[in-house]
N, C-alpha and C positions, 0 to 999 in steps of 0.2 A: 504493500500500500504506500511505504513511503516513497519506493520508487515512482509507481505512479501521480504521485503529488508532486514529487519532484521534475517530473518529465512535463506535466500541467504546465507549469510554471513559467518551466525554462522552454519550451518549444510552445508557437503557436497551434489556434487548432485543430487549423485546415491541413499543416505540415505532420501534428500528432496523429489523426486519423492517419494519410496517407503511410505514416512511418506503419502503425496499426495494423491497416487490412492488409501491407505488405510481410511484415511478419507472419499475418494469420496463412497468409497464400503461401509461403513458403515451409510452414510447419506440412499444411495440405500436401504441399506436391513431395515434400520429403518423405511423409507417414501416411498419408491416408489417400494417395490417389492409386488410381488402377496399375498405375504404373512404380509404384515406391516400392516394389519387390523385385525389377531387375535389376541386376548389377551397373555398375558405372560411378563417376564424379558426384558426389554428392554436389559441387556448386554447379556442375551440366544439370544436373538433375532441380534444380532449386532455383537458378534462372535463366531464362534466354540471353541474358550480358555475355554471358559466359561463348558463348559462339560466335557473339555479335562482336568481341574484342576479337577473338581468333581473323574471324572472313574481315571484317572492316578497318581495323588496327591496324593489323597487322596482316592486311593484304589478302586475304585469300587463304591460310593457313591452317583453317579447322580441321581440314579433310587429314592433313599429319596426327594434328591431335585425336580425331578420333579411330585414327591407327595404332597408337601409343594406348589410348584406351583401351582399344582391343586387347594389345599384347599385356596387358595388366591385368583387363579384368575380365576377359574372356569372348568368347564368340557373337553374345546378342550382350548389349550397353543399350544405357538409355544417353539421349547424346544432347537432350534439353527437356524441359517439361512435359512435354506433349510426345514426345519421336522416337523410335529405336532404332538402333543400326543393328544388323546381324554380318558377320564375315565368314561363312560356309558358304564355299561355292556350291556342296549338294545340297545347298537349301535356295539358290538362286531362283530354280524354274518354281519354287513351292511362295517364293513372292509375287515373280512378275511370272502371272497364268494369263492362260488367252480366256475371251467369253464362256466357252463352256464349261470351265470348270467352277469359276464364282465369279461376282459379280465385281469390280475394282476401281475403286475412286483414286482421282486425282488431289494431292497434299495441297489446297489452293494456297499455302502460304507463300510458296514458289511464282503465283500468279501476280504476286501484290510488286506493286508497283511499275508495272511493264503494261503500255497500255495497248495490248493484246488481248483480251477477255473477249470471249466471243469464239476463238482460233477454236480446231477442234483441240490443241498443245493442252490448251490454258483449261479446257474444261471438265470442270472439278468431276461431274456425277456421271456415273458411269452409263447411263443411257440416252443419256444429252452424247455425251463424246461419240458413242456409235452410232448415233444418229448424224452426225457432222464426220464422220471419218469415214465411215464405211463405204460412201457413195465416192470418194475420192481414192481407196483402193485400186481399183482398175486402171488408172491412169498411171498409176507409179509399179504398177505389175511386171516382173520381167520380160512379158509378151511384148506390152504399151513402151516398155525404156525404149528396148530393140529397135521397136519402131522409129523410135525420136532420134538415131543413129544418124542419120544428114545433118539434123540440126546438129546437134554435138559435132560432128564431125566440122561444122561451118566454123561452129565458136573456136575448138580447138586450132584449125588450121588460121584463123585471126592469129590466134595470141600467140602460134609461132612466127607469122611473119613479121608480128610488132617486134617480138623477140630478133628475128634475124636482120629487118632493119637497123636494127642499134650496132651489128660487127663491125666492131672495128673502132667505132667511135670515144671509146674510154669513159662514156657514160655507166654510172653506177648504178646498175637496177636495183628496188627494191622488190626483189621475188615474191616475198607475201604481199606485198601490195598488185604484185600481175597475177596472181595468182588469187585470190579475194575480187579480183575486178573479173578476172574469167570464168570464176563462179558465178556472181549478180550477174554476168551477160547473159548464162545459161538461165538460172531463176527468172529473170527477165522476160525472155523470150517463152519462155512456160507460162508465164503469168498474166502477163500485157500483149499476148494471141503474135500470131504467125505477122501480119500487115503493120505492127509497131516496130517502130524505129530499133535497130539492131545495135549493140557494142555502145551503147551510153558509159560502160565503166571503160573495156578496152580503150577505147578511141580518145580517152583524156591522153595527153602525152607524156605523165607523171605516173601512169596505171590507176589515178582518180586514190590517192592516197589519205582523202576525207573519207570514202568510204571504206576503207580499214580501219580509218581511227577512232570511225564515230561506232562501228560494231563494236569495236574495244573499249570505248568510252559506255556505251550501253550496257555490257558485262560487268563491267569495271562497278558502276553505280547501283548491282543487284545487293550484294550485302546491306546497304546501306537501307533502300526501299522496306527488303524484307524484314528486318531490324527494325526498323521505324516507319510502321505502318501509317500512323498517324501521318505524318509527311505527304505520303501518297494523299489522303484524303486533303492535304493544304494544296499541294500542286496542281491534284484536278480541278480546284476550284479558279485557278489563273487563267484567263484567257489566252489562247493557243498564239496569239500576236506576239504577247508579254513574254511567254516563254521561245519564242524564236526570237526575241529580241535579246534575251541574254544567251541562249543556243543555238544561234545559225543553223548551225553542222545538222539538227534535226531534220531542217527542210527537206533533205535528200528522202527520208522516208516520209514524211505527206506527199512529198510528191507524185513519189511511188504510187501512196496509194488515193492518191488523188488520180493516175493515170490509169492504175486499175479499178479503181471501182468505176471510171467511163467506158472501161472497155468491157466490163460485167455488165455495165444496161447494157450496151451497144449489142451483145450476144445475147440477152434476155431477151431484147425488145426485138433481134431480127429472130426468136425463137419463138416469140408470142406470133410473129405474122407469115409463118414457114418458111425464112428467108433463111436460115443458118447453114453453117456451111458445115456438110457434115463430113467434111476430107479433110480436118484441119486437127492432123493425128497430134500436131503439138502446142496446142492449147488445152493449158486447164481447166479453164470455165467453159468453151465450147463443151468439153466431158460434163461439167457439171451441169450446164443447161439442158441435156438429153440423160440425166441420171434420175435414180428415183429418190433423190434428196427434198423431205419435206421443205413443203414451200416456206413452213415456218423459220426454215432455216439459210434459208435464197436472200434475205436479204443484201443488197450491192456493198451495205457499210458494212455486215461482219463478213462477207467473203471477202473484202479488200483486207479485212484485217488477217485471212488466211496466206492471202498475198504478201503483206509484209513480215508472219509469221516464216514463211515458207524463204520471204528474202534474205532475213537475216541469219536462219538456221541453214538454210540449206546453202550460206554462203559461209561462214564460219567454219565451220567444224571439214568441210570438204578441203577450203583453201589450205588452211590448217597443217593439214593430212599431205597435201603434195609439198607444201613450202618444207613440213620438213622430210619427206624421204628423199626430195631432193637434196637437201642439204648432204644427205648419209651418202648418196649416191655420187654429189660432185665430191664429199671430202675424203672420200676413198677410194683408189682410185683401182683398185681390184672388182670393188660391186659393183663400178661403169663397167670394167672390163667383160665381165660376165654377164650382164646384161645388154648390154649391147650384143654382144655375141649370141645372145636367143633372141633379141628381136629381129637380127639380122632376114633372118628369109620372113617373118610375117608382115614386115616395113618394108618391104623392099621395094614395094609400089605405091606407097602414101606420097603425093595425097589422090593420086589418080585411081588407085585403089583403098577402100576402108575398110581393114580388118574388122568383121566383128566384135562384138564383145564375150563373146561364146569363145571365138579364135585366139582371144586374148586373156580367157583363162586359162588355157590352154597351156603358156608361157611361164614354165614352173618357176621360175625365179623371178620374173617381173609380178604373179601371185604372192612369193616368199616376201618381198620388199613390201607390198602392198599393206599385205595381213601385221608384218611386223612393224612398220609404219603406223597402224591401225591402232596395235598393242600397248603401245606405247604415246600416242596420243587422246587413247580412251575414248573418242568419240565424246560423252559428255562425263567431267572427270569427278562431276558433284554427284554424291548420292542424289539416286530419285525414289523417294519413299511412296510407296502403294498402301491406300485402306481397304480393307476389305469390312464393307461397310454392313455385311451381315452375318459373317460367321466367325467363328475363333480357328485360330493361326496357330497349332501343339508347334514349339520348336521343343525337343528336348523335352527338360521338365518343368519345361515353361510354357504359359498358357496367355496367348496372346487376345487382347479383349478388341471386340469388332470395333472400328471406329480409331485404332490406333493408328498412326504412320509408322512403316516399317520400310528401312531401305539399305541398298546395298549398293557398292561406288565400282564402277570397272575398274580406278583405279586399284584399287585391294585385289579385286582379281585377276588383274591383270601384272599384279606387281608381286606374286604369289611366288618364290624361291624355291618351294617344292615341284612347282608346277613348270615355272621357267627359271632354268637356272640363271644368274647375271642376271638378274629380271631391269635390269635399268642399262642393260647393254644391245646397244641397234646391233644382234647378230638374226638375219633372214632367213641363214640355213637352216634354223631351231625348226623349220618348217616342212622342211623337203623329205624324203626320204619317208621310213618309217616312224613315226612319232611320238612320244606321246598323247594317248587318247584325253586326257586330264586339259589338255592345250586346248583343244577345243570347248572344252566342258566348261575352262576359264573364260573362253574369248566373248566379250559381251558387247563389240564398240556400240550394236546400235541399238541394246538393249532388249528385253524380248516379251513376251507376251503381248495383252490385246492393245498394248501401247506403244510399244515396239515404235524407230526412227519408221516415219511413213515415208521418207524417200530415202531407205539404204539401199535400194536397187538403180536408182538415179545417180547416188553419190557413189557405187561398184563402179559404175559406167563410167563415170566421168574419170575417176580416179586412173583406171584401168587406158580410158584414153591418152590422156593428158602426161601420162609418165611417160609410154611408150613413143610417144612422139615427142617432148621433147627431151628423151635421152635414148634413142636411138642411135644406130650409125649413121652418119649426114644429117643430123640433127641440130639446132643450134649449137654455136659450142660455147656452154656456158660455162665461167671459173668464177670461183668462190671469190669474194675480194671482203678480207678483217673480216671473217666470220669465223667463230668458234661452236664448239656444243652447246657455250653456256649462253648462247644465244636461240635456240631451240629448246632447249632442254627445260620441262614443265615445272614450273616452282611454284604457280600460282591457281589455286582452285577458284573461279569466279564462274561457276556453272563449267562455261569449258574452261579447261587447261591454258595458261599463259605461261611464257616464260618471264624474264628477273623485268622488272621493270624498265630496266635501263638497257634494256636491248637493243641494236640496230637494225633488228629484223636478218633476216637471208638477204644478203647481198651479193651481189654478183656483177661480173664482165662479161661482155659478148664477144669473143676473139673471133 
């Protein structure tokens, strides 16, 4: 009692409450919530700071931390008040299942602050998301990629001749930036139909290096959002003016989807009066105006927002993936030598012939590069935590309550030392030959179940192009220029993988 007279006194008593219900909240989530019986940090466990210092503070870093957690406290941790992490790879597919086995919500606090809502990425309830997904399946299908092989093949042979333009010249590419702009060409051209303007990112003469910065700028700012939800509710409320007034660099995506959601009436309204065109294998929204996706769900303003969902992911994590195998590939110069050497007879007609992409799995070491590549940039390096929002989850002897987020990081399984030996060393041959079977069992880049990357069949393709042409024999000839590892090498978890912040990117010469 005297303590409390004492507290009276001395603290006001709007500050005393607050100090109050936060104590009572933290007694809760330590002893008396669903979740105070698994293992982990009792301060993980007691507040969300506790993460928010990790990813925000200190950059991107949680995802170490609740590795070190693991190896402390075991296989399933609680990793903040609300979340579990589990690290058993034979418990991967018993997280991320597809629709028939249960039913699986999306963790919306991932959703907060990215103004994306609407996407089918973003949406939380699991028969909303397959209602908005499933109609878009077909278009991203191995059959449908195939087909979009001209196009790909246009984009790609661009951004080798922008590439081979520059021989000679002693100009300094920056590779992830040609590489990030020859992804948003491809996204682009998918998105904003066959008759829209081509190479907007290529055709800058700089490879359009705002839009690298501002996808990094946008990752960069997720800690922060999701941390301080509040925030998001202050920023919605500014007028869209105000905020381009102090962030330019945004305009790139209104833009965007300012150009698509004209070119989603434009196909709606010539689908309303039978005017559409139905040979127009690479357009997305063409597919989506002849699909059976509820009308409720056709809206022009959330399809645009699929548009720029589709822009920014499916530009990231692809560029990512080429800028660094390439690196592996110019900084040694034995895995050009060999690779080159098998792509030899299936290039040996590009561009006048285009190897499939069938033809170019085919190429077991330009495959080994890929997959290890793959491995090692994680695809997305942040746990993505799945609810299952009506049944309970046995891990062990642990008994998982519906309603809980529960998730698992590729990087953990991908960074596995039982699994891959040197698990932090680019070797490709880990792949070839006979294997082990546990490699596969690990390899998660695009995640799997009914949430599964909806274009990891687009991003195979591209990948699979875009290497072999430009490190082929008679392919540009690109040299590394002041590039190191630690200029690729992942240090930072911000949803994907970044490396140190003071990176110079992949650099490069055109001899």
């Amino acid at each position: 009692m005297a303590l409390i007279s004492l507290l009276t006194l001395s603290i006001p008593p709007l500050a005393l409450s607050i100090l109050i219900y936060n104590i009572i909240v933290i007694i809760y989530r330590l002893y008396f919530s669903p979740l105070a019986k698994f293992p982990g940090s009792k301060l993980a466990a007691a507040t969300g700071w506790y993460e928010f210092y990790f990813d925000y503070w200190k950059d991107g870093k949680y995802i170490f931390e609740i590795e070190r957690m693991h190896q402390v406290y075991g296989p399933i941790i609680r990793v903040n008040p609300d979340e579990l992490s589990i690290h058993d790879p034979d418990f991967y597919n018993e997280i991320y299942v597809t629709e028939s086995k249960r039913r699986t919500n999306h963790y919306d606090v991932f959703c907060k602050g990215i103004d994306f809502d609407g996407s089918h990425l973003l949406t939380a309830d699991h028969t909303l998301h397959r209602k908005r997904r499933k109609p878009l399946e077909p278009f991203f299908s191995r059959v449908s990629i195939q087909a979009l092989q001209p196009m790909l093949a246009e984009v790609t042979r661009k951004f080798e001749q922008r590439l081979c333009a520059l021989a000679g010249t002693g100009e300094i590419v920056r590779l992830d930036h040609a590489c990030a702009a020859f992804s948003g060409d491809i996204i682009a051209k998918i998105c904003l139909d066959d008759a829209a303007e081509g190479g907007r990112f290529l055709d800058h003469p700089e490879f359009a290096p705002y839009w690298y910065n501002l996808i990094h700028m946008l990752v960069r700012s997720i800690p922060l959002f999701t941390g301080l939800p509040s925030l998001v509710r202050i920023v919605s409320y500014i007028p869209e003016r105000y905020l381009l007034w102090f962030f330019p660099q945004g305009q790139v995506f209104n833009e965007f989807k300012r150009v698509a959601r004209e070119n989603i009436d434009r196909i709606f309204n010539n689908s309303n009066t039978g005017k559409i065109n139905t040979n127009t294998t690479t357009s997305l929204f063409h597919h989506v105006a002849q699909s059976d996706m509820p009308k409720s769900e056709r809206s022009p303003e959330r399809l645009a927002k699929e548009a720029q969902v589709l822009l920014g992911g499916g530009t990231a994590s692809t560029a990512r993936t080429i800028g660094f195998a390439s690196f592996y590939i110019l900084d040694r110069p034995r895995v050009r030598a060999r690779l080159r050497d098998e792509l030899r007879e299936v290039m040996a007609d590009w561009p006048r012939r285009v190897p499939s992409w069938v033809e170019l799995e085919k190429v077991p070491y330009l495959q080994a590069i890929f997959k290890e590549s793959l491995r090692l940039s994680y695809g997305v390096m942040h746990r993505l935590p799945r609810i299952s929002p009506d049944l309970e989850i046995q891990y062990g002897e642990f008994t998982i309550p519906p309603g809980t987020p529960v998730g698992m990081s590729a990087y953990l399984m991908h960074s596995d030392p039982k699994v891959y030996p040197e698990p932090n060393q680019f070797i490709p041959e880990r792949w070839l030959g006979a294997f082990n079977p546990a490699m596969n069992r690990n390899y998660v880049p695009f995640c799997r179940g009914s949430r599964n990357c909806l274009g990891m069949n687009l991003a195979m393709a591209e990948l699979s192009l875009c290497l072999a042409v430009l490190h082929r024999p008679g392919g540009p000839e690109l040299e590394l220029f002041e590039t190191d590892e630690s200029d690729v090498e992942h240090v930072h978890d911000f949803l994907i993988p970044l490396p140190k912040v003071d990176t110079k990117g992949v650099r490069v010469l055109v001899r």
